[in-house]
DOVO-381339 format. One line per 3 residues: number of its first residue (from 1); their letters; for each residue x, y, z of C-alpha. Coordinates in nm, 2 decimals, padded with zeros to 4 digits, always signed. Example, Ala and Ser with C-alpha at 12.3 -4.5 7.8 and 13.67 -1.06 7.14 Angstrom:
DOVO-381339
1) AS) +01.23 -00.45 +00.78 ~ +01.37 -00.11 +00.71
end
This chain:
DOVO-381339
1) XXX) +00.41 +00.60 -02.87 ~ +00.04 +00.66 -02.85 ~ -00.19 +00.47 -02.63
4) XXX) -00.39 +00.20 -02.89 ~ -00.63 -00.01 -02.65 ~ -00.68 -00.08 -02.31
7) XXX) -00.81 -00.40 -02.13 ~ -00.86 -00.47 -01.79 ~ -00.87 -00.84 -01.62
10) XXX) -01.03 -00.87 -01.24 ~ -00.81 -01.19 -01.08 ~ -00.82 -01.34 -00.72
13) XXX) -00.77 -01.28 -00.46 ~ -00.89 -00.88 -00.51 ~ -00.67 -00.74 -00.78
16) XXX) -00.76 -00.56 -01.09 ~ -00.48 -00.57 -01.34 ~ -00.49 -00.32 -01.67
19) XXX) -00.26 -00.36 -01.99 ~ -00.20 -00.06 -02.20 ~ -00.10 -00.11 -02.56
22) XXX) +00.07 +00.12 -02.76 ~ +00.07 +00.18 -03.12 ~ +00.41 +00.06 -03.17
25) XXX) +00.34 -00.25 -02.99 ~ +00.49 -00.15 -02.61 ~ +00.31 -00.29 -02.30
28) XXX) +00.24 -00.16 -01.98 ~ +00.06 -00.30 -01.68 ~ -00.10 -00.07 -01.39
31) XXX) -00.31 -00.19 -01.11 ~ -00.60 +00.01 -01.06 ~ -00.81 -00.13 -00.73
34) XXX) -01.02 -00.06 -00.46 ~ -01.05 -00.34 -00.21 ~ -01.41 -00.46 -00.26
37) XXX) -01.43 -00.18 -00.53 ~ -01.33 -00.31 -00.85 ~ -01.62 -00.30 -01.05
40) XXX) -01.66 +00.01 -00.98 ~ -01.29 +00.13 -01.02 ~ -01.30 -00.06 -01.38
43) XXX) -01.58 +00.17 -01.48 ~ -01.39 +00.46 -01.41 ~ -01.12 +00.33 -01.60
46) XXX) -01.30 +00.30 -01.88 ~ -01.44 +00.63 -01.85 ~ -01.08 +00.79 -01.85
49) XXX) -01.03 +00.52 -02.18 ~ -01.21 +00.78 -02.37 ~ -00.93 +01.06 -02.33
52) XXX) -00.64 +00.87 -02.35 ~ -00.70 +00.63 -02.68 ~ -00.46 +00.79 -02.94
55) XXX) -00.25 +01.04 -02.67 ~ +00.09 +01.03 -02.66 ~ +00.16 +00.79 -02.37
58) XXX) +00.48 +00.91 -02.26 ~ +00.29 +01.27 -02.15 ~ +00.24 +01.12 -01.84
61) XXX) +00.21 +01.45 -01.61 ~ +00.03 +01.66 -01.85 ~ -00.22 +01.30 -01.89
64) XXX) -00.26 +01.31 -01.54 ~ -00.34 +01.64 -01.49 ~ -00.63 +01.62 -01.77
67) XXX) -00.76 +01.34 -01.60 ~ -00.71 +01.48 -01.22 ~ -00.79 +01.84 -01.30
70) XXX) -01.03 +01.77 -01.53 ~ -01.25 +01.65 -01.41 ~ -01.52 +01.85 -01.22
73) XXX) -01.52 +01.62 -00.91 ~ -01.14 +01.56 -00.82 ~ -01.00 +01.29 -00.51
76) XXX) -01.14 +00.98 -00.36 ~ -01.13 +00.63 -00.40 ~ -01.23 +00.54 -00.70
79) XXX) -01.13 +00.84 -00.93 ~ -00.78 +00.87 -00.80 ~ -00.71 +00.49 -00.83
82) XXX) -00.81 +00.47 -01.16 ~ -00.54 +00.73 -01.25 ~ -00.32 +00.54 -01.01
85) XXX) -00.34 +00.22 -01.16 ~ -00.33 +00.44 -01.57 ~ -00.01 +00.64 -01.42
88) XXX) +00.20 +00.30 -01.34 ~ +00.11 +00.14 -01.69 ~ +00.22 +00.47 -01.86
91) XXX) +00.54 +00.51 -01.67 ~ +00.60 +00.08 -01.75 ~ +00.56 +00.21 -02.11
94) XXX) +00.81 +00.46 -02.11 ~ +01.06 +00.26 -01.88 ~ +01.07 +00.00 -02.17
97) XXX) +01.06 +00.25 -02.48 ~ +01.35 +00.43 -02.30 ~ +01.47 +00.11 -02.21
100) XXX) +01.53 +00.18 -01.83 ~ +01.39 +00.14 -01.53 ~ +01.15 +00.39 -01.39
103) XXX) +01.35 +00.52 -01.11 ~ +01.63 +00.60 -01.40 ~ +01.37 +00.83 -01.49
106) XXX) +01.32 +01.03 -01.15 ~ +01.64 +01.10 -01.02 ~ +01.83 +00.75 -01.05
109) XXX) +01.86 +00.52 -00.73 ~ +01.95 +00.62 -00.40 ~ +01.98 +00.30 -00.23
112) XXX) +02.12 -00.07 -00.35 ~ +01.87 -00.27 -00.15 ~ +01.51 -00.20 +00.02
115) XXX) +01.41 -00.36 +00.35 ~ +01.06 -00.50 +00.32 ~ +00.85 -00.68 +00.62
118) XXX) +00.55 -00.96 +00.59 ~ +00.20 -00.93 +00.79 ~ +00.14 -01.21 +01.05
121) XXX) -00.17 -01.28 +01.20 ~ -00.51 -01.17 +01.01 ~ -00.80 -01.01 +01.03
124) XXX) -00.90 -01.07 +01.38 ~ -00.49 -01.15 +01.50 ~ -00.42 -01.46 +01.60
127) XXX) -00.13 -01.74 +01.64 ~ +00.07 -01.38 +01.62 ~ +00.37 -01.55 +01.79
130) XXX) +00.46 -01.87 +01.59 ~ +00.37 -01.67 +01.28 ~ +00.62 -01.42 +01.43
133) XXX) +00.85 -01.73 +01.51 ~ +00.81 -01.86 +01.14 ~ +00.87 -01.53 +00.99
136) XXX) +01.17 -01.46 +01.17 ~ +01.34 -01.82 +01.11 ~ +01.29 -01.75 +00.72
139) XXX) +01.53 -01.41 +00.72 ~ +01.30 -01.14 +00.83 ~ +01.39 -00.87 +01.05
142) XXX) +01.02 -00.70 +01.04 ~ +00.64 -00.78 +01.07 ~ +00.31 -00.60 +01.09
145) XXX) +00.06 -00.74 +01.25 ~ -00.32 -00.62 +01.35 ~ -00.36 -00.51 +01.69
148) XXX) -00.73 -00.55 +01.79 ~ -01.00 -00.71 +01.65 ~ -01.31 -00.45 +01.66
151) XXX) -01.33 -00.19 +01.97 ~ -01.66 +00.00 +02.04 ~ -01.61 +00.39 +02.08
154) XXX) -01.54 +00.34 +02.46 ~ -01.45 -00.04 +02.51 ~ -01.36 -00.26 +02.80
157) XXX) -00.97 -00.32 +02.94 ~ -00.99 -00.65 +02.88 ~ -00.97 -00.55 +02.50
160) XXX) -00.63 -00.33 +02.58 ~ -00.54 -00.61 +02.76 ~ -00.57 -00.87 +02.53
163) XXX) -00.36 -00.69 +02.28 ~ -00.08 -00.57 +02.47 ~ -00.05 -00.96 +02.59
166) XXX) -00.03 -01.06 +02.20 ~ +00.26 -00.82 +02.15 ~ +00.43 -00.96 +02.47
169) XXX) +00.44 -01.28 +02.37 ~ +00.59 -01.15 +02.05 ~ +00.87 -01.02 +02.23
172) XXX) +00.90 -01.32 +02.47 ~ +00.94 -01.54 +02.17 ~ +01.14 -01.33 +01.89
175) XXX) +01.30 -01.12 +02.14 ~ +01.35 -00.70 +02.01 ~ +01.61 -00.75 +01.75
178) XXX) +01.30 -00.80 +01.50 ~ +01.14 -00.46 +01.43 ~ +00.72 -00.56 +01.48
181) XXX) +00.46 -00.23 +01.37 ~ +00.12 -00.23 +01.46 ~ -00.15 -00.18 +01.28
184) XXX) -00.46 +00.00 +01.48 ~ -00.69 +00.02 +01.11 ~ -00.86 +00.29 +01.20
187) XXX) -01.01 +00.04 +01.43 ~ -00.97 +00.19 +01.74 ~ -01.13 +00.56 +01.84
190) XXX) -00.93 +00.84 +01.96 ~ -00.99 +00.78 +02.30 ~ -00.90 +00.40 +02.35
193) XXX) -00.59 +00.44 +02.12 ~ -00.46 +00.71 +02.37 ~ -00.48 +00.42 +02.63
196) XXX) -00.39 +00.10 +02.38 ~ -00.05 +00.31 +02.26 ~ +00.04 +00.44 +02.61
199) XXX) +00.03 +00.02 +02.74 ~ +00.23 -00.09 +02.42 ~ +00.54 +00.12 +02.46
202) XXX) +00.72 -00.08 +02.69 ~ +00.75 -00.35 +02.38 ~ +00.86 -00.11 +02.15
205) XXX) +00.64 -00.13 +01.80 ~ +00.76 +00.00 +01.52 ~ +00.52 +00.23 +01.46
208) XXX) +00.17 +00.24 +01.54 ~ -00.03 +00.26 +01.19 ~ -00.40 +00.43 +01.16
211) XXX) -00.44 +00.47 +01.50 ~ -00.75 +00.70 +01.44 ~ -00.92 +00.74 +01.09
214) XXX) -00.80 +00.98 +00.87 ~ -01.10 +01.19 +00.91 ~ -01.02 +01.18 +01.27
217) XXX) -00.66 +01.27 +01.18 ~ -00.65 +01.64 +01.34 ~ -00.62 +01.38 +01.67
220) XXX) -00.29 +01.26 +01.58 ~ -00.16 +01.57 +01.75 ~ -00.33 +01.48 +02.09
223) XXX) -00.20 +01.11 +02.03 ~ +00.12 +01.23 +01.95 ~ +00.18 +01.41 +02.28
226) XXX) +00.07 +01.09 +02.48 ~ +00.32 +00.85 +02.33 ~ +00.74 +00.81 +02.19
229) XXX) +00.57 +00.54 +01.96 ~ +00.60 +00.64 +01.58 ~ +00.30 +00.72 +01.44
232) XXX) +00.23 +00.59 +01.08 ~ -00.09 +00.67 +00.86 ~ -00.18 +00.74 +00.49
235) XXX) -00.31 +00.43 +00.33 ~ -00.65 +00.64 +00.30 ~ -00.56 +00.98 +00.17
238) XXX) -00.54 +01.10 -00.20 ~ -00.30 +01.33 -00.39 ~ -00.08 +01.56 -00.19
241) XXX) -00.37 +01.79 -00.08 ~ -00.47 +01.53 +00.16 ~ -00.13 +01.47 +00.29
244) XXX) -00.10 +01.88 +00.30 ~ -00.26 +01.95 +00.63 ~ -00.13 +01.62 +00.82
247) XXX) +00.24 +01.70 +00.72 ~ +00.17 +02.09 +00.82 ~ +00.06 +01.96 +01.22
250) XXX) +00.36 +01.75 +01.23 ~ +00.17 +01.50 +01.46 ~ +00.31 +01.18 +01.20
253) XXX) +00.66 +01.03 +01.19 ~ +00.57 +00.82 +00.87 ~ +00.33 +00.84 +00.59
256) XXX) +00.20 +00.53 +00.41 ~ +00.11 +00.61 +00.06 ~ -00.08 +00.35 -00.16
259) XXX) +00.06 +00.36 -00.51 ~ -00.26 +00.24 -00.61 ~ -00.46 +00.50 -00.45
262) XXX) -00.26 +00.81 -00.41 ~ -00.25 +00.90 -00.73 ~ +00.03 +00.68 -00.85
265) XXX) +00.42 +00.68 -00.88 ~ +00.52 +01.01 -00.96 ~ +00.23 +01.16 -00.75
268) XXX) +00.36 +00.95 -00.48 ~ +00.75 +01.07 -00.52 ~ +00.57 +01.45 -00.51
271) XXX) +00.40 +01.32 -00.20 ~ +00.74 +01.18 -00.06 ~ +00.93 +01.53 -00.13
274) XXX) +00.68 +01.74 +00.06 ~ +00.71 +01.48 +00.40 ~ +01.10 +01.48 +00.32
277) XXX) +01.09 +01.88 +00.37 ~ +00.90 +01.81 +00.71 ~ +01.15 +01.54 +00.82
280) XXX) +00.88 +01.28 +00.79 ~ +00.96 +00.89 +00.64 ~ +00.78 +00.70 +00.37
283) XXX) +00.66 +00.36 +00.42 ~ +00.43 +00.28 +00.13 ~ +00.13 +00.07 +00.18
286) XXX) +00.06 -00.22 -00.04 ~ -00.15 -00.56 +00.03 ~ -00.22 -00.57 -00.32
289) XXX) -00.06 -00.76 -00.62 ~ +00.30 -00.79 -00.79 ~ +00.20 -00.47 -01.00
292) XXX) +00.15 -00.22 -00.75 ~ +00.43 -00.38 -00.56 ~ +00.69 -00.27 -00.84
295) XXX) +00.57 +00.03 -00.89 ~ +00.62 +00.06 -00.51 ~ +01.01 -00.05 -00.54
298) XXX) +01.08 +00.21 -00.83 ~ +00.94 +00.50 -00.59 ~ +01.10 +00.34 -00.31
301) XXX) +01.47 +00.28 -00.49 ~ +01.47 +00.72 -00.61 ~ +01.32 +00.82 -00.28
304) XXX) +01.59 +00.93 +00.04 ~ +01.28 +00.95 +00.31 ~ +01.16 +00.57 +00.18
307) XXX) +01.26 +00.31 +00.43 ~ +01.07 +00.00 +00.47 ~ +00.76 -00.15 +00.20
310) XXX) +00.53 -00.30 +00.29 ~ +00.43 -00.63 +00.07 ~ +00.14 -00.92 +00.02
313) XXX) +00.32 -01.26 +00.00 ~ +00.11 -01.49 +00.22 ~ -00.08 -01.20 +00.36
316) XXX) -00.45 -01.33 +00.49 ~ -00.64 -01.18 +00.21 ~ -00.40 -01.33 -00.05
319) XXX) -00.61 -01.74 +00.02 ~ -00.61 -01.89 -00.36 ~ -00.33 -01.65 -00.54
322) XXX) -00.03 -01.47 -00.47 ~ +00.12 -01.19 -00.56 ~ +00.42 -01.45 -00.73
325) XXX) +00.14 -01.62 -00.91 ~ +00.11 -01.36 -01.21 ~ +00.49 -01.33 -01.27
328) XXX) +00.72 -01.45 -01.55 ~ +01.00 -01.42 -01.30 ~ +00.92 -01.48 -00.93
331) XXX) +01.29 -01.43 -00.86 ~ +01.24 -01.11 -00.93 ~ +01.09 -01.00 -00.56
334) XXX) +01.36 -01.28 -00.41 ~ +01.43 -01.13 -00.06 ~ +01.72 -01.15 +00.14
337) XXX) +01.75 -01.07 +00.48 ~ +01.43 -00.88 +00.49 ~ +01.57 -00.72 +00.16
340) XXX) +01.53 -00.64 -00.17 ~ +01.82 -00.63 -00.47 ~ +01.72 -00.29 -00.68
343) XXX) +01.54 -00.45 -00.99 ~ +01.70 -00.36 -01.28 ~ +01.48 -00.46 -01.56
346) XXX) +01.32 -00.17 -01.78 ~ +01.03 +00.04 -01.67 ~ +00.80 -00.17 -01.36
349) XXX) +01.09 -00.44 -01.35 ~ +00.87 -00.74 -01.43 ~ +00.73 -00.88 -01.66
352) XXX) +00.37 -01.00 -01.63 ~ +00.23 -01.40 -01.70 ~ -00.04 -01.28 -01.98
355) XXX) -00.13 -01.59 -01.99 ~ -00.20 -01.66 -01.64 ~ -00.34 -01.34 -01.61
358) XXX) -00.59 -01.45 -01.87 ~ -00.67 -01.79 -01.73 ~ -00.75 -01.65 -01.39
361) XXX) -00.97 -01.36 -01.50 ~ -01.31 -01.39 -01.36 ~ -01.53 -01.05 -01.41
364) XXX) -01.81 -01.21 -01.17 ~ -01.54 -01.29 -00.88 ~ -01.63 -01.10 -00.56
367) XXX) -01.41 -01.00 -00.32 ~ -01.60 -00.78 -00.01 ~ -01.42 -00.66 +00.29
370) XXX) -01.66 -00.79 +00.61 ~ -01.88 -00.59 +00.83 ~ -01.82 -00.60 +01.17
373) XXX) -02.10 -00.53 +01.44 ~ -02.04 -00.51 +01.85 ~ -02.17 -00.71 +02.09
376) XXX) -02.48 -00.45 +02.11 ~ -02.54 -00.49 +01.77 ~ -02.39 -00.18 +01.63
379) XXX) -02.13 -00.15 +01.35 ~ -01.74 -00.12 +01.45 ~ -01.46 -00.03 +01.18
382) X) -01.34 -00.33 +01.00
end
């Protein structure tokens, strides 16, 4: 089963989608993105095209490590989610030639069903509660939500205010029998997230996600010591030498992964063995499309320290498409109760609308995150 050809189609709302070909005919499908990134991301791709056209696909670690470790420059964005989105095709490939599903392959399942939870709000949140009210009603017992819009370095209470108030009227509508994280997006600097987390434990979050960048992340130990609240980060950190040091200060209770980013499925499950020894949870992160959300659900189903996934239907970014759009089988992702069946299909577990892939294909489509300035003009985090 060598690797024959490899094509990549950009679709709305932000996803870039890859299909990898074998010599005998087998298909696999990765998703290799950056947000905002995916030209970029493709080139890469195509880069790594020229080592991998006529290997043996089912090498995956000793293909990863050529591609990781050989290169001079190692990490980042754009390189490591280019192997991501390679890694998740390959491991599709060999699911289906082996003719199981990829968490047969690492250990077998541990679980029968995953919990999953929905994002309400957007950007900058709003109409949290009745979203919170709606997503509830429809079965499911967790949400995410932002919890500030932009924040200056040193900002006003009336910001603090503002978003403990959203999260109140959470709770006054939904009551606490629905778990409800918050997501900080490295919006908010060390200093005002000490305060914002300290005023939000009375209601109980989930976990607090990104409360400081992750180059900011040797403050996660200060944070930690100010607050009971779970602290969750991860979505930007690369290969398990990024998650190294942040595991070894023990100031996180979950990390958050991107299969897309990290370095892909079996990276990941390496990733999720090293926070298992520290007594840490996994919570992958994953806004992104029906590709990346399977390979998610294999890690999650063979991983003991996985307990909730994140996932993109009706997420804000998703206007135009969704992630059910691109599937053969929307049933496939059917939740119940907040849950997830174990998918049972061969390799990723579903199997990809070509053809709609095809028709929605636009190589000139655009997707760019915004930029945010403060009332004085300067830039804030997005």
């Amino acid at each position: 089963m060598k690797v024959r050809d490899m094509t990549l189609y950009q679709v709305p709302p932000r996803w870039l989608f890859l299909k990898v070909t074998s010599d005998d005919g087998i298909v696999g499908w990765g998703e290799p993105i950056v947000e905002g990134k995916a030209d970029t991301v493709r080139t890469a791709v195509e880069e790594m095209s020229d080592y991998l056209i006529g290997k043996e696909a089912g090498n995956i670690e000793d293909l990863w490590q050529a591609l990781y470790r050989g290169g001079f420059y190692r990490g980042g964005p754009i390189l490591t989610s280019a192997i991501s989105g390679i890694e998740q095709a390959l491991w599709d490939m060999k699911g289906k030639k082996l003719g199981v599903p990829v968490y047969e392959l690492m250990g077998g399942a541990v679980r029968d069903k995953l919990r999953v939870y929905c994002w309400i709000g957007g950007d900058k949140p709003s109409n949290v509660a009745a979203d919170a009210a709606e997503k509830t009603a429809a079965g499911y017992t967790a949400l995410k939500m932002n919890g500030t819009d932009g924040m200056s370095w040193i900002d006003s209470f009336s910001k603090i205010d503002a978003a403990v108030a959203r999260l109140a009227t959470i709770r006054e509508k939904i009551g606490y029998n629905t778990d409800v994280g918050i997501d900080f997006h490295g919006r908010v600097h060390k200093t005002m997230a000490r305060i914002l987390m300290k005023e939000l434990e009375p209601y109980r979050p989930l976990f607090v996600e990104e409360p400081v960048l992750p180059q900011n992340n040797e403050a996660l130990k200060e944070l930690r010591a100010h607050t009971v609240i779970p602290i969750a980060t991860g979505e930007r950190m690369y290969t398990r030498w990024d998650f190294k040091s942040v595991l070894q200060d023990g100031a996180v209770d979950i990390i958050q992964p991107d299969l897309s980013h990290a370095g892909g499925i079996w990276e990941t499950r390496k990733i999720a063995a090293m926070a298992e020894a520290y007594d840490v949870a996994v919570a992958p992160h994953c806004p992104l499309g029906p590709i990346a959300l399977a390979a998610c659900f294999q890690l999650d189903f063979c991983t003991p320290n996985a307990f909730i996934q994140e996932q993109s239907l009706g997420i804000h970014y998703n206007r135009g498409s969704d992630l059910l759009d691109y599937l053969m089988d929307p049933g496939v992702f059917a939740y119940e109760k907040s849950y997830i069946k174990r998918l049972t299909a061969p390799g990723l577990g579903i199997e990809i609308n070509e053809d709609k892939v095809k028709e929605m294909a636009d190589p000139d489509r655009r997707w760019r995150n915004p930029v945010w300035r403060a009332e004085d003009g300067g830039i804030t985090e997005w």
